[in-house]
Structures are given as structure tokens and as C-alpha cells.
matplotlib code that plots the C-alpha trace (Angstrom):
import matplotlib.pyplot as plt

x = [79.7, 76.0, 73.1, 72.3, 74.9, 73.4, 70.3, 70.9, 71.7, 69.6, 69.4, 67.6, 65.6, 67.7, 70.1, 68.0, 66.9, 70.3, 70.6, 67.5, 69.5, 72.5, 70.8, 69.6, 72.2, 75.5, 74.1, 71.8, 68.8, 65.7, 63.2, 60.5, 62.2, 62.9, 59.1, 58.5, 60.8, 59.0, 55.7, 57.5, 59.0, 55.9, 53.5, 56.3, 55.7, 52.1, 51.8, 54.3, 52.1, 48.6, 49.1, 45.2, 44.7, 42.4, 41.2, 42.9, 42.2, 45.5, 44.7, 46.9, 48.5, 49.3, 53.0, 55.5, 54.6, 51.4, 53.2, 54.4, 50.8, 49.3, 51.9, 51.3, 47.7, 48.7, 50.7, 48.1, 45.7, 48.2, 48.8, 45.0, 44.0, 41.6, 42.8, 40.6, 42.6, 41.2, 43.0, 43.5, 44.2, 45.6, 49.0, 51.9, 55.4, 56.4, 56.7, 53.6, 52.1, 53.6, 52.7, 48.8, 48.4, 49.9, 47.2, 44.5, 45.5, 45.5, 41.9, 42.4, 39.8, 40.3, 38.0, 38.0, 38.5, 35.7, 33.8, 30.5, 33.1, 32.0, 34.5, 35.6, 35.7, 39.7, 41.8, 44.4, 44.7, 47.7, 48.9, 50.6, 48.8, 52.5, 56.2, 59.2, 58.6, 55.4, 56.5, 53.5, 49.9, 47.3, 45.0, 41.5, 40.1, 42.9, 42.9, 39.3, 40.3, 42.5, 40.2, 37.4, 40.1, 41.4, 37.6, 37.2, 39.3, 41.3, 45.3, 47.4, 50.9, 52.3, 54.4, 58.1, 56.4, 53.0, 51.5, 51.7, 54.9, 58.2, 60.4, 63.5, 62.2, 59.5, 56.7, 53.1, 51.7, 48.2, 46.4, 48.9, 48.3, 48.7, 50.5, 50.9, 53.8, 55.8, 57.6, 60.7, 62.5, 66.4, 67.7, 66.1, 64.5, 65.6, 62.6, 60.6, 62.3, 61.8, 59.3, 56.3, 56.7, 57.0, 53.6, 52.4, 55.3, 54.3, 56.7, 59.3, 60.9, 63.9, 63.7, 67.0, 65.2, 68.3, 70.3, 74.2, 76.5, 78.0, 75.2, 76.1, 80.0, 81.0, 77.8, 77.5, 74.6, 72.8, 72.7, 72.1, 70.4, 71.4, 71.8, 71.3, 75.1, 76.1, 79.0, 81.8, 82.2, 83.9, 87.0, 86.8, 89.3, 87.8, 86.5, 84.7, 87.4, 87.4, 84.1, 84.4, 82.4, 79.7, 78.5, 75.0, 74.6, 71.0, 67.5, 66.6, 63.7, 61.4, 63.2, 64.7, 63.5, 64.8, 68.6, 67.6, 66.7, 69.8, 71.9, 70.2, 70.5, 74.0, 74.6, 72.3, 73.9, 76.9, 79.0, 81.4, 80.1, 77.3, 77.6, 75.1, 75.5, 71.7, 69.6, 70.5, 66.5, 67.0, 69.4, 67.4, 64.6, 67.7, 70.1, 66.7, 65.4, 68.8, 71.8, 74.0, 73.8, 76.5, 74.4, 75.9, 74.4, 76.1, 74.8, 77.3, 80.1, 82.6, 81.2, 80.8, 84.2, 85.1, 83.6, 84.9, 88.5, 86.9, 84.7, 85.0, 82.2, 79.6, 75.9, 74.8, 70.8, 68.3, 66.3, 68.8, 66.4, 68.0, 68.1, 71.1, 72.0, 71.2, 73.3, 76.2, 76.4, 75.9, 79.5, 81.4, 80.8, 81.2, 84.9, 85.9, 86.6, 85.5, 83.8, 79.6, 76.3, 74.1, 70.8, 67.3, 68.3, 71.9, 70.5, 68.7, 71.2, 72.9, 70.9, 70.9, 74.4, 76.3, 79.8, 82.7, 82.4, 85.6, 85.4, 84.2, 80.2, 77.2, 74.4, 70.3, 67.9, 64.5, 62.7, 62.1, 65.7, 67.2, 64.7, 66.1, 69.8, 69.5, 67.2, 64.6, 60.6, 59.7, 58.3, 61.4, 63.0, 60.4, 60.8, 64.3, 65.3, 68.5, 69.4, 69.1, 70.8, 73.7, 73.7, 73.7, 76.7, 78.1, 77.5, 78.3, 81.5, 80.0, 77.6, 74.6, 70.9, 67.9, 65.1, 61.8, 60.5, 62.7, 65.7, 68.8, 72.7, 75.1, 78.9, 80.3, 82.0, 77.6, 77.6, 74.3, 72.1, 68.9, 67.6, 64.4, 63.2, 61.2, 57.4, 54.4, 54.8, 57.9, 56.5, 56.4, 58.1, 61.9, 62.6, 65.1, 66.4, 67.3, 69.0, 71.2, 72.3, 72.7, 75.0, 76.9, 77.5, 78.9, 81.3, 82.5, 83.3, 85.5, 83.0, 83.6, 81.0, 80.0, 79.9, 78.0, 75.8, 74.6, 74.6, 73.0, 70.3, 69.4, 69.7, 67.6, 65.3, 65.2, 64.3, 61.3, 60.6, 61.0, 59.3, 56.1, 56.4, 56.0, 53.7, 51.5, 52.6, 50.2, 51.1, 55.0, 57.1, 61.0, 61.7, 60.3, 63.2, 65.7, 65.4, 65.4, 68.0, 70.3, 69.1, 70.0, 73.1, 74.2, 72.4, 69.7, 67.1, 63.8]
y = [198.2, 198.2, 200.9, 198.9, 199.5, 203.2, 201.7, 202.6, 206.3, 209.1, 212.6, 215.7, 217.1, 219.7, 216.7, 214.1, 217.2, 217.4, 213.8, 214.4, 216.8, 215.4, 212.3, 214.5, 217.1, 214.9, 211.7, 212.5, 210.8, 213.1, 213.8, 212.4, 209.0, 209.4, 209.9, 206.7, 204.6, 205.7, 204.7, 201.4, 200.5, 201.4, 199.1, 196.7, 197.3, 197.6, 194.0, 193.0, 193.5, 193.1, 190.5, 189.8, 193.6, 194.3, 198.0, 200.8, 204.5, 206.9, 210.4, 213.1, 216.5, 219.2, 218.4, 215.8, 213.0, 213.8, 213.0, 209.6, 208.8, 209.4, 206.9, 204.2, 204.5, 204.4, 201.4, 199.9, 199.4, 198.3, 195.6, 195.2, 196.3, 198.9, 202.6, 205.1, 208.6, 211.5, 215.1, 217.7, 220.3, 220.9, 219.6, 222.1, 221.7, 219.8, 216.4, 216.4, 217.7, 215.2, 212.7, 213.6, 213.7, 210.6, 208.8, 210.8, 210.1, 206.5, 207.0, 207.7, 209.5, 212.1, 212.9, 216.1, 215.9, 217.6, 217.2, 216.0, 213.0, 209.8, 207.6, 205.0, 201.2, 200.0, 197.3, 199.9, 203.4, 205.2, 208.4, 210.9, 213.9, 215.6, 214.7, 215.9, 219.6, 219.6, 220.9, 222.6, 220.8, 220.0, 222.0, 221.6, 220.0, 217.7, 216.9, 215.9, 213.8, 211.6, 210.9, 209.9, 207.9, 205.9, 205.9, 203.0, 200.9, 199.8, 200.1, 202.8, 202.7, 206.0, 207.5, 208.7, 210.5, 210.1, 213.2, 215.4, 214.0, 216.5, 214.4, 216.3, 216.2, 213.5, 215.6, 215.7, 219.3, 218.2, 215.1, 213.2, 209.6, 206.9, 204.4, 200.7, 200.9, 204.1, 203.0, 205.7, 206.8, 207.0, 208.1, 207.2, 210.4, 211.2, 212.4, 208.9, 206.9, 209.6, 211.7, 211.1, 209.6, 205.9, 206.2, 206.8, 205.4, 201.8, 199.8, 201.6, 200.5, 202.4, 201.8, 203.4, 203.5, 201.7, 204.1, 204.0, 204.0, 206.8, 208.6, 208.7, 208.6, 211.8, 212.4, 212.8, 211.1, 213.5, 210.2, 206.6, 203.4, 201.5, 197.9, 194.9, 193.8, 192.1, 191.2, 189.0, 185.7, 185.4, 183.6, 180.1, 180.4, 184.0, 185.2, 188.1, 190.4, 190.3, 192.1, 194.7, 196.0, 198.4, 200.4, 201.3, 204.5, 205.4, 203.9, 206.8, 206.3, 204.3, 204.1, 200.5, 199.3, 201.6, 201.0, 197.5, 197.7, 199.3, 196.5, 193.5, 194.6, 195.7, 191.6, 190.6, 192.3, 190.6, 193.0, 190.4, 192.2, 194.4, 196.5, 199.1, 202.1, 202.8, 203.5, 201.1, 200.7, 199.3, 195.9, 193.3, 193.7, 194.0, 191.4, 188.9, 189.4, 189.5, 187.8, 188.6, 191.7, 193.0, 195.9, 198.5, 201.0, 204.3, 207.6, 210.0, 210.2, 208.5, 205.2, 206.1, 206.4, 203.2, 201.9, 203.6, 202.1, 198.9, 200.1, 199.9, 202.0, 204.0, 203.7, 207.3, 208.1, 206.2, 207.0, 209.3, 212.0, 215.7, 216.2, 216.4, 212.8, 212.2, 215.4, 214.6, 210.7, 212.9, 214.8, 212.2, 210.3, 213.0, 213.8, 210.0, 210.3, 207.4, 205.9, 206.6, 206.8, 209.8, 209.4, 210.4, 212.5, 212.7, 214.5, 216.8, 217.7, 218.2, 221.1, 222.5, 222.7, 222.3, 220.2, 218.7, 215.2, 214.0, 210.5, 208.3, 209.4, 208.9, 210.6, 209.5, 211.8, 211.8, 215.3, 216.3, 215.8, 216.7, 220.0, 221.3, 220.6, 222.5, 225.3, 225.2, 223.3, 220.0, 221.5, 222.8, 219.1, 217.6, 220.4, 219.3, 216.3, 215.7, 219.5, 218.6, 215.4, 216.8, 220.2, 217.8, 215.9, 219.4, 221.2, 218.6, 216.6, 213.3, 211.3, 211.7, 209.3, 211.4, 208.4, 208.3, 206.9, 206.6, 207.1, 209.1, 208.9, 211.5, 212.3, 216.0, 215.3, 215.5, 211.8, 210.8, 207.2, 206.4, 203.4, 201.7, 199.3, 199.7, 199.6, 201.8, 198.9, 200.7, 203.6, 202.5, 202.8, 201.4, 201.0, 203.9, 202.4, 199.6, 201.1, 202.9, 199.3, 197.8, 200.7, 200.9, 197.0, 197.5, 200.1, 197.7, 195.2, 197.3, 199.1, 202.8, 205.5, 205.8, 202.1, 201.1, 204.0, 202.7, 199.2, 199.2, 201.6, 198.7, 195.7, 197.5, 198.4, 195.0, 193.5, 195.4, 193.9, 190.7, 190.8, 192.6, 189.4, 186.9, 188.6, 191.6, 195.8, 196.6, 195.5, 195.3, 195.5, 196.3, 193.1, 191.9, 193.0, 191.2, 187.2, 189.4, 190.9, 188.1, 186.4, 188.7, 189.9, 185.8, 185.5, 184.1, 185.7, 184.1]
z = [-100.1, -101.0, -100.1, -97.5, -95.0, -95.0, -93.8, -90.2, -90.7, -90.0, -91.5, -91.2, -93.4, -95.2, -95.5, -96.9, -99.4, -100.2, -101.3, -103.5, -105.3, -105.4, -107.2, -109.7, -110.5, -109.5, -110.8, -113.3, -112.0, -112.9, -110.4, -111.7, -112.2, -108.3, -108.2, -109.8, -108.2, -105.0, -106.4, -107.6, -103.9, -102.4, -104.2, -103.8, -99.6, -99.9, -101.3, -98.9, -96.1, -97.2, -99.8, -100.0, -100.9, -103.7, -103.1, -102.1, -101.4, -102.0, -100.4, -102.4, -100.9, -103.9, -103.7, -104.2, -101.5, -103.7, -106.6, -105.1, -104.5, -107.8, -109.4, -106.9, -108.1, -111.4, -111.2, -108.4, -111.3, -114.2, -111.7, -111.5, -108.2, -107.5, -106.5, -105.7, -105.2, -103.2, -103.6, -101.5, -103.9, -107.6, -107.7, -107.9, -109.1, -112.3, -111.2, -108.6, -111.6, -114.4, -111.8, -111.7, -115.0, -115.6, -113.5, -115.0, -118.8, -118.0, -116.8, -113.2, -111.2, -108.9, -106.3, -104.3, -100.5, -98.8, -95.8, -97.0, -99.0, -98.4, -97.4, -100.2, -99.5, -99.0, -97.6, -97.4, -97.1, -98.1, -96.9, -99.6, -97.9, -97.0, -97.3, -95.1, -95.2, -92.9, -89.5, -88.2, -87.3, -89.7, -90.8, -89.9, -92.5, -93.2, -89.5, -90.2, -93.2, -91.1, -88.1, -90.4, -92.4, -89.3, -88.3, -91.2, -89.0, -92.2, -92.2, -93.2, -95.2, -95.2, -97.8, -96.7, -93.7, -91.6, -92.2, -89.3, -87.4, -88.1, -90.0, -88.0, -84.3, -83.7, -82.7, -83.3, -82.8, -83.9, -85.6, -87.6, -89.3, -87.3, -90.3, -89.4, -92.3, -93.1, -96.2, -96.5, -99.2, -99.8, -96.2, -93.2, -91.2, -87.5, -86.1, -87.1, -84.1, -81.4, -79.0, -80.2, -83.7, -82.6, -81.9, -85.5, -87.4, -87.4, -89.0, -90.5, -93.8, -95.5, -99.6, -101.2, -104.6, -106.8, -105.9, -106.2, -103.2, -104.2, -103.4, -99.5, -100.0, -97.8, -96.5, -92.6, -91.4, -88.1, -85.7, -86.2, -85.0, -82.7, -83.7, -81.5, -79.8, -76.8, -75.2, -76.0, -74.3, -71.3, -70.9, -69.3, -66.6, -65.4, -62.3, -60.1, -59.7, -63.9, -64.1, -62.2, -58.4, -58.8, -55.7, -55.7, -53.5, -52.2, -50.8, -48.8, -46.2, -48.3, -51.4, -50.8, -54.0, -56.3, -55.0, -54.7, -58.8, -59.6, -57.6, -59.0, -62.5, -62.1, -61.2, -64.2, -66.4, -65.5, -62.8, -60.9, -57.7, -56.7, -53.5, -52.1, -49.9, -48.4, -45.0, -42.3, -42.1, -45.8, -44.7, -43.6, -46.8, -49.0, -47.5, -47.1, -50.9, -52.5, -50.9, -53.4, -52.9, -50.5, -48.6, -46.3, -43.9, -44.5, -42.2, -43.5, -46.0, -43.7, -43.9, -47.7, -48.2, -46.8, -49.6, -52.2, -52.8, -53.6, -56.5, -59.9, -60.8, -58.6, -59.5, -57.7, -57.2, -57.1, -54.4, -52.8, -52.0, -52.0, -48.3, -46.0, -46.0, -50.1, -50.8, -48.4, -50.3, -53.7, -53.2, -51.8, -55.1, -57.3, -55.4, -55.9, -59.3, -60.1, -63.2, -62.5, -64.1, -62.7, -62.2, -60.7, -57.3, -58.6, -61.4, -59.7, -57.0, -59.8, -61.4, -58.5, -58.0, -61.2, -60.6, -62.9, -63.8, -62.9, -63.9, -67.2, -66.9, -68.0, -67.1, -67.8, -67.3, -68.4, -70.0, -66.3, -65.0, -68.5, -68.4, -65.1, -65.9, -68.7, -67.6, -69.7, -69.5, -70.8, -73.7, -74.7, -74.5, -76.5, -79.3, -79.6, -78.4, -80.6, -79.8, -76.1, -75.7, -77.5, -75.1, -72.2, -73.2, -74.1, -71.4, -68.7, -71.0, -70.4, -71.8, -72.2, -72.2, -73.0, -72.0, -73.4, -76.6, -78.8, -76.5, -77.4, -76.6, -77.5, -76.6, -76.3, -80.1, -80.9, -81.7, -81.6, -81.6, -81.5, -79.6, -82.3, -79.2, -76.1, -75.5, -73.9, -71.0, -69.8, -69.0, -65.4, -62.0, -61.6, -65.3, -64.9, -61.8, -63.7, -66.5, -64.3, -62.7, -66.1, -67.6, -64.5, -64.6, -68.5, -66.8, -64.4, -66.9, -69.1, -71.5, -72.3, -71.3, -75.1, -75.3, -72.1, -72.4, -76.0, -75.5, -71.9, -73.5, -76.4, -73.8, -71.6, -74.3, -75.8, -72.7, -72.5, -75.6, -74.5, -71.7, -73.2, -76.0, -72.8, -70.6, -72.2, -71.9, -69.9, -65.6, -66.6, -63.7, -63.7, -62.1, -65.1, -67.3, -65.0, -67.2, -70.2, -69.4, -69.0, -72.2, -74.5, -72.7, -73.0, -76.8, -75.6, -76.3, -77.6]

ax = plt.figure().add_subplot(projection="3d")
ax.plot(x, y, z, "-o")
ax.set_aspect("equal")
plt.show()
């Protein structure tokens, strides 16, 4: 085993410190020579990316991400480009230190950061203003620093952490770099890939530094990244009754499209049959845009129950509304027992009247939903979004999809992972309509709740991507994730 099959772990930030010093104390690696391979790696990405580079400007915080930035200067110009290194403050701790005076005795300049400073020429600026420990906003003046820094339009590779997202949790109380590269250092850091960190992140790029395998033996990564999987082939000689019948229940008056969604992903993403349970007002649009589709009328739970023996799994919620008739649907499900994914009114009906799970679940809300099932605000959610994904799968024994950027599954054992994909173009009506449809259809066709709730997340996820590649963020549809969809899912995609 190499370092590289860590590359998809994530830590916190007390446990990526305790890697740091268990590379110096355990394996004897000094903490300067940490420092430099840093510097080393990150001149290394720098080049990488901006190949034509010639000038640079390195802006230095007093401690050790400072550090890391003073010897990338320092090697910058052995390699005979031009740095140019603006300082915050004096430098404290030995190595940040060491490190300073290393670029000064080789006849570096440091300039003082202050807010008459005129802004140096530079094909790239690189952020070593603050490291992992920063967890509260910038202060003023730094905050100043970095607006007039991304006012000179030039890009930004960031050192371990863009300064001003938490490392642990994704946020962004204040200003924060925006880096078009994060180059990161010897474990990769949760709270890049979530909340609101994907927005200033760029392109993230783990660098272990040399360091021996040994290094991570017996160390228990926080969550990890969801890699890009489908499913296996299907057998020549099989049929529909192999891949399962999901029931879509919902499409209350003037929802028809949401349920509608839900079903027609469900059959993209490969459910042998796809029936829903809906409005008899809903029929004729549903049976005239989707044939396939095997739609029911249903005023009451009788009818529902009909239904029910010939499902595999239930897909319970979108568009249900919480009246009378979404809330009578709601229990009937939830008494089935059946295997289900929860979603949108089925969420909220449950918050407002917690139930057992009786079947193999998985539930997807979004901050809102996920904010009133656990009885807290939105700003709670986004303080903690690995703490509340794992109290939902808890709480409820199921598990549990925390959507938004950066998208989070966890089981009640606290697994967690953390979905890299998606795009701003998501952000739009019927994507969660889908998703439910997609992991129900993974149910259907044999997939534990773990595994269909993970691997419909990064399908659904990836064919966002996909389709943003094709036709532009900005105007994407749900529908528009349908092709995509069944692409990728066949290993297609292109």
C-alpha cells in the first residue's frame, strides 16, 4: 500500500494535528523539514498550473502556513522566478520563524501589509495568510487585504487552507480567499468539500509530503470521499421483475411534476418498474408524457394499499403536501414496512410527528427539512454539518443525506462521506425530486440503504456535472439530469 490510497480520507483538524506530530515524534521527521516539503510540493503545484508563471506575490500570516510561504519564495527564486512576499506580522514559533529568516538571509524582502500597500505585479498570488487553526472571520484589515488581492483579477493558489474557510466545518463567517487551487498538505481536510467551502476551494489537491504509510496505519479518518462507481452489468438473460418496482407516492393538487421527476428517474436509473400513487387530476398529464410510467389515482389509503404488495421499494414525498390526504398516504407507507426513501413533505410530516422507520431507509433532507427534524434553525445545520448528518442517522436509525454543496451521507454507526461533485446549476427546482427517484430505483435493484444512498448521491451529482459540461449552469432543469443519468449509470459517460 502506498500514501495514496489515503488520498480520499478526510480528518479534522485536531486529527490532521495529530498526524503532524506523530510524523515528528513517532517518525522522526522534524518540523521544519515538514515545512519544506510543503514549500517543495507547493512550487511543484504552482508550476503545474501556471506553467508560464514568472512573478509571484506570497502574502505571509505570523505562523506556520506563514512559514510554508516564506520557503516557497525562497525556492521560487532559486528556481528563478520572481517572489515578492508581503507579511502580516513578525513570525512566531521556531519554524515560521526559521522559515522567515531563511528567505531573508538569502536576500528576500519583506514587505509590510498595510492599507496604503500598493499592490505588487503577479501571475499568481499565493495565500499563506492562515493555516487550519483559523475558525473565526477575518479581521478587518486582512479582510481588506484579500478583496484588494482578488481585485487584481490574477489567480490564487492557497496554501493547505483558503484563509477564512474552517478547515473542520466548511464555513465562511466572513471574507475568505477565493483560491482557484488549494494545494493541501498530508491529510485531506473535511470542511474543504462542504457548506460553503466548495465555493473558495478551487481545485483541491492532496500532497502527502513523502511521507511513509505508516504514517496513517491505525488512524481513523472523520469521513471520506466518495469515489465515482456504478453498477455491475446486468446479466444477459434478465428481466423486469430482476430490478425491482418502485412506487412513487404523491403529486398533490399541482404538484404533478415533482412525483412525475421522482418516477422517471426511478426508470433511468434502471428500476425494472416505476409505479406512482398521485391525484386522479394528475393521470392524463402523467400517463400522456410518460407511458412507462404506470400511474394510479389514489383518494385515500385504501387504494394505497392496493398497491403496496407489489412494491419493492416506496419513493414517499414529493409533492405530498401535509394536508389530510398527503398525511393519510404518509402513514400508510410508513406502516408498510417496506424499503423507502423520505423526502420533502415526508420529511416534514415527519418532524411533526416523529415515527419508527420500520424498513431499510433513507432519508434526504435539505438544511430546512434536516433543521426541523432535528429542532434546531438552519444556522445551526450549516455550523455543523457533519454533526448533523450524523444526529439524523442517529436519531432516526436510518440513513441519512444532508443535500447541499458538498453533500453528506452518514449511517447511525457515524459513517460518514462526502460527495466532491455537483454544481451552482443544481440549485434549482426538482433536483431533489429526482434524487429521491434515483436512490429509490438503487433500492429496488438490490443495493443497501448505505449503498444506494451513497452511490445515487454521486450519480446524481455527477450528472449535474455532465449536464452543466453540455449545456451551461445557469437555466439547468432536472429533466436535464435524466441522459446523464443513464450514461454514467451504463459507463457512459462523456
Amino acid at each position: 500500500m502506498t500514501a495514496s490510497a489515503h488520498r480520499h480520507e478526510l480528518y479534522t483538524v485536531d486529527q490532521v494535528r495529530a498526524l503532524d506530530r506523530r510524523a515528528i515524534h513517532e517518525l522522526g521527521i522534524p518540523g521544519y523539514e515538514l515545512m519544506q516539503r510543503a514549500a517543495a510540493a507547493a512550487l511543484v503545484c504552482l508550476r503545474q498550473h501556471w506553467p508560464r508563471a514568472t512573478r509571484m506575490a506570497v502574502y505571509c500570516g505570523p505562523g506556520n502556513n506563514g512559514g510554508d510561504g516564506f520557503l516557497l519564495a525562497a525556492l521560487a527564486r532559486d528556481a528563478g522566478l520572481h517572489a515578492e512576499v508581503i507579511a502580516l506580522d513578525e513570525s512566531r514559533g521556531d519554524d515560521a520563524i526559521r522559515a522567515r529568516r531563511e528567505y531573508e538571509h538569502g536576500g528576500g524582502i519583506v514587505r509590510a501589509w498595510h492599507e496604503d500597500f500598493e499592490f505588487p505585479e503577479a501571475d499568481v498570488h499565493v495565500d499563506a495568510l492562515f493555516g487550519t487553526g483559523l475558525q473565526r472571520a477575518l479581521a478587518p484589515d486582512v479582510a481588506e487585504l484579500v478583496r484588494r488581492m482578488h481585485a487584481t483579477g490574477a489567480p490564487v493558489l492557497a496554501l493547505d487552507v483558503p484563509s477564512g474557510v474552517n478547515a473542520d466545518t466548511g464555513a465562511v463567517p466572513g471574507e475568505a480567499v477565493r483560491a482557484d487551487v488549494t494545494v493541501t498538505f498530508i491529510a485531506g481536510k473535511r470542511g474543504l468539500y462542504t457548506s460553503d467551502a466548495p465555493g473558495y476551494v478551487g481545485h483541491v489537491q492532496w500532497e502527502p509530503l513523502g511521507l511513509p504509510v505508516t504514517l496513517w496505519e491505525g488512524a481513523t479518518p472523520d469521513a471520506r470521499l466518495l469515489q465515482p462507481s456504478t453498477l455491475p452489468a446486468r446479466p444477459r438473460q434478465a428481466h423486469k421483475g430482476n430490478n425491482g418496482h418502485v412506487l412513487a407516492i404523491g403529486g398533490e393538487h399541482g404538484t404533478a411534476g415533482a412525483i412525475r421527476l421522482c418516477g422517471e428517474a426511478a426508470l433511468h436509473a434502471g428500476a425494472g418498474l416505476a409505479s406512482v400513487a398521485t391525484r386522479a387530476d394528475n393521470l392524463v398529464a402523467l400517463n400522456s408524457a410518460r407511458p412507462e410510467l404506470m400511474a394510479h389515482g389514489v383518494h385515500g389509503p385504501q387504494e394505497l394499499e392496493s398497491l403496496l404488495p407489489r412494491a419493492t421499494v416506496l419513493a414517499v414525498g414529493p409533492g405530498l403536501g401535509q394536508g389530510a390526504w398527503g398525511h393519510a398516504l404518509w402513514l400508510t407507507a410508513l406502516e408498510a414496512g417496506k424499503a423507502m426513501v423520505l423526502d420533502a413533505d415526508g420529511l416534514n410530516l415527519l418532524a411533526l410527528e416523529p415515527r419508527p422507520l420500520k424498513g431499510e431507509t433513507v432519508i434526504t433532507p435539505h438544511p430546512g427539512e434536516a433543521a426541523r427534524l432535528l429542532g434546531c434553525d438552519t444556522a445551526a445545520i450549516a455550523a455543523d454539518r457533519f454533526g448533523a448528518v450524523r444526529e439524523l442517522a442517529r436519531t432516526f436509525d436510518t440513513v441519512a443525506v444532508l443535500k447541499g454543496a458538498g453533500s453528506l451521507v452518514a449511517d447511525p454507526q457515524a459513517r460518514v462521506s462526502v460527495c466532491p461533485w455537483g454544481n451552482p446549476g443544481m440549485a434549482s427546482g426538482g433536483m431533489g425530486d429526482l434524487l429521491t427517484g434515483v436512490i429509490a430505483a438503487l433500492l429496488a435493484q438490490g443495493c443497501g440503504a448505505w449503498e444506494a444512498a451513497c452511490l445515487g448521491v454521486s450519480l446524481h451529482a455527477r450528472a449535474g456535472d455532465l449536464a452543466a459540461r453540455h449545456h451551461g449552469e445557469r437555466g439547468l432543469m432536472a429533466s436535464d439530469l435524466l441522459e446523464p443519468l443513464r450514461l454514467i449509470l451504463n459507463g457512459k459517460e462523456s
